[in-house]
N, C-alpha and C positions, 0 to 999 in steps of 0.2 A: 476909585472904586469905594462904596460904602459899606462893605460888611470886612471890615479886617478880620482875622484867625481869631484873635482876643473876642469880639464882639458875637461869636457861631459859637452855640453848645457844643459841648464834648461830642453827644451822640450825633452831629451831623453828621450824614454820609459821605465821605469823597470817595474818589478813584482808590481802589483798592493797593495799585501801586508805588502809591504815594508813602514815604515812611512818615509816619505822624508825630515823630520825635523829632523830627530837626523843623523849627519853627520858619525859618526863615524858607525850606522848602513848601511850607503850608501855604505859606503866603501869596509864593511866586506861582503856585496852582491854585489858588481862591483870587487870585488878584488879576494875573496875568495871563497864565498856559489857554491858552486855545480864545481869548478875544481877539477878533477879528481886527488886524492894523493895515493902516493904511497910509502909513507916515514914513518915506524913506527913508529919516534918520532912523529910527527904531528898527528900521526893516533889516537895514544894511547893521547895526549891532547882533541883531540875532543870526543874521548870516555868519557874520565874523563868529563869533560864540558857536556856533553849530561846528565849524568847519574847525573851532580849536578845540571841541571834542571829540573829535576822531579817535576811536579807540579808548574812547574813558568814560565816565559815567557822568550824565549831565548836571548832579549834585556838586561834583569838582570841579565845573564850569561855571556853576553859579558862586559857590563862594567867591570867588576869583573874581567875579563880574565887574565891582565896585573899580578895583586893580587896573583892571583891560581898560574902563572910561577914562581912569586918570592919565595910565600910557599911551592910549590910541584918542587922543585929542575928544573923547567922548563920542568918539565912533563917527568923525565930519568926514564923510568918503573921499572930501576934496584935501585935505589935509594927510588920511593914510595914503592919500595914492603918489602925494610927494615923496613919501618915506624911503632914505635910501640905506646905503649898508649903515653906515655910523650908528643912524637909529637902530637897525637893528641888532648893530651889537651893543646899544644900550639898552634895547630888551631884552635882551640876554643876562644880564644883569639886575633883574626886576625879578627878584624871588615869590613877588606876588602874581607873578604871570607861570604860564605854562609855557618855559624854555625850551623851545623847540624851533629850530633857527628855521626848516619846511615850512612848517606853518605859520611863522611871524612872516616868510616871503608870500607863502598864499594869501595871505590879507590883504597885503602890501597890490600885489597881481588883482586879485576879485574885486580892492578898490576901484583902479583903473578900469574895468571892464566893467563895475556897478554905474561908473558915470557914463561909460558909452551906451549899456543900454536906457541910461534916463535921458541921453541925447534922440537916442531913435525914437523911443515912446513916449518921449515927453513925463515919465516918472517908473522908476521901478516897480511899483504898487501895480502901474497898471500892465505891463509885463506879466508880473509875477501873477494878479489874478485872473489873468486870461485862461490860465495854467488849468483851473475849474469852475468857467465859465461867470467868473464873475460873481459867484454867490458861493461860501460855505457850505461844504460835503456836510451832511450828518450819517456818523457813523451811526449802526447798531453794537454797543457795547455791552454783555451783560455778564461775563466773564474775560478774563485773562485771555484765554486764547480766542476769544474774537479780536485783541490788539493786532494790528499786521506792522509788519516791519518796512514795507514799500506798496506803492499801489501804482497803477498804472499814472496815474498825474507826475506820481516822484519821479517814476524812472524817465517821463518824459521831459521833467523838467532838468532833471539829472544831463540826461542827453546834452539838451540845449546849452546848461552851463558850461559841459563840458566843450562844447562846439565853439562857446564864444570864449574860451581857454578859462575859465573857472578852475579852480582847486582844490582838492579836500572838500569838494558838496557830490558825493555818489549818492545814489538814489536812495538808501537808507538815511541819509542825513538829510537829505529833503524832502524824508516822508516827516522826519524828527521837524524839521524848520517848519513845512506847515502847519504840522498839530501847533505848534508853540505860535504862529502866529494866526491861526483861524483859519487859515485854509480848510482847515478838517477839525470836526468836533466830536472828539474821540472821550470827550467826558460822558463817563458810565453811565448810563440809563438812568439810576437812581442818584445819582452826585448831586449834591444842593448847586453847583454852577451848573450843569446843561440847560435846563431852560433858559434861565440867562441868556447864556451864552448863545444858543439857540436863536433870541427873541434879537439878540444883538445883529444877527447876521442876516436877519430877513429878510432888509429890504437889499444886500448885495453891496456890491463896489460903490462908495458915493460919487457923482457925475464929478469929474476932476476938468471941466470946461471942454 
């Protein structure tokens, strides 16, 4: 990305729910929040991340994030789906992590069933943005309470995860998963990323052969 936090005036606009004191969360919304991925590695990282915020705020997720690549082999789905107890009780141990022995197992579960649905479809990516038809939702945002907390895509995809024994991704956390990976461009109407981000999604899913 070329516009880092440092390099955008003060008076930029962003998302109003952003707190504009903690730097590193600027970042991770002028850089990242809502560009459309289509990289299974990165896909399956923001999975795991979503599903270890369960019940906590996604600011306490991201500090952390650096922590989770160095214990979860940098998020290689083939590698956490090896993972057995030993490991996890040396997660357990990892005060840079969110110890929570459920959810070090849900990772360990939604690895193995991240590689079976890249065996049926030939990649998660194209799974995942089948979910809304292949091109990025543009929200209408122009207040607070137009954010929704699920929309019919989440709860469908919610379903499905849970069908194919997924953990810890209820529909609320995979309305959160697609904002954060582009599924849905819920940046506010005046935010200096929406068009961007927008212009990013146009042309949809790229042809994966």
């Amino acid at each position: 990305m070329s516009n880092s936090p440092n390099s955008i005036p003060n008076t930029t606009i962003r998302c109003a729910w952003l707190n504009l004191t903690k730097s590193d969360y600027v970042q991770y919304h002028d850089e990242e929040w809502g560009v459309p991925v289509f990289d299974d590695r990165y896909l399956f990282e923001c999975l795991c991340l979503e599903a270890s915020q369960a019940g906590l705020s996604w600011y306490t997720v991201l500090v952390k994030r650096e922590a989770y690549r160095q214990a979860f082999d940098n998020f290689d789905p083939l590698k956490v789906a090896q993972y057995d107890t030993a490991k996890i009780d040396t997660l357990m141990t990892n005060a840079g992590l969110i110890r929570h022995r459920g959810k070090f197992e849900a990772l360990i579960n939604n690895a193995r069933h991240f590689l079976a649905i890249q065996n049926e479809f030939g990649s998660f990516a194209r799974y995942l943005w089948a979910f809304v038809g292949n091109k990025p939702e543009q929200r209408e945002i122009h207040a607070p309470a137009d954010y929704r907390s699920t929309s019919p895509e989440s709860e469908a995809l919610a379903k499905d995860l849970k069908r194919r024994g997924f953990k810890f991704l209820g529909a609320t956390t995979c309305y959160a998963y697609m904002q954060a990976v582009g599924l849905v461009n819920d940046h506010q109407w005046d935010c200096h990323c929406r068009e961007r981000i927008q212009r990013l999604g146009e042309n949809g899913m790229p042809s994966l052969g």
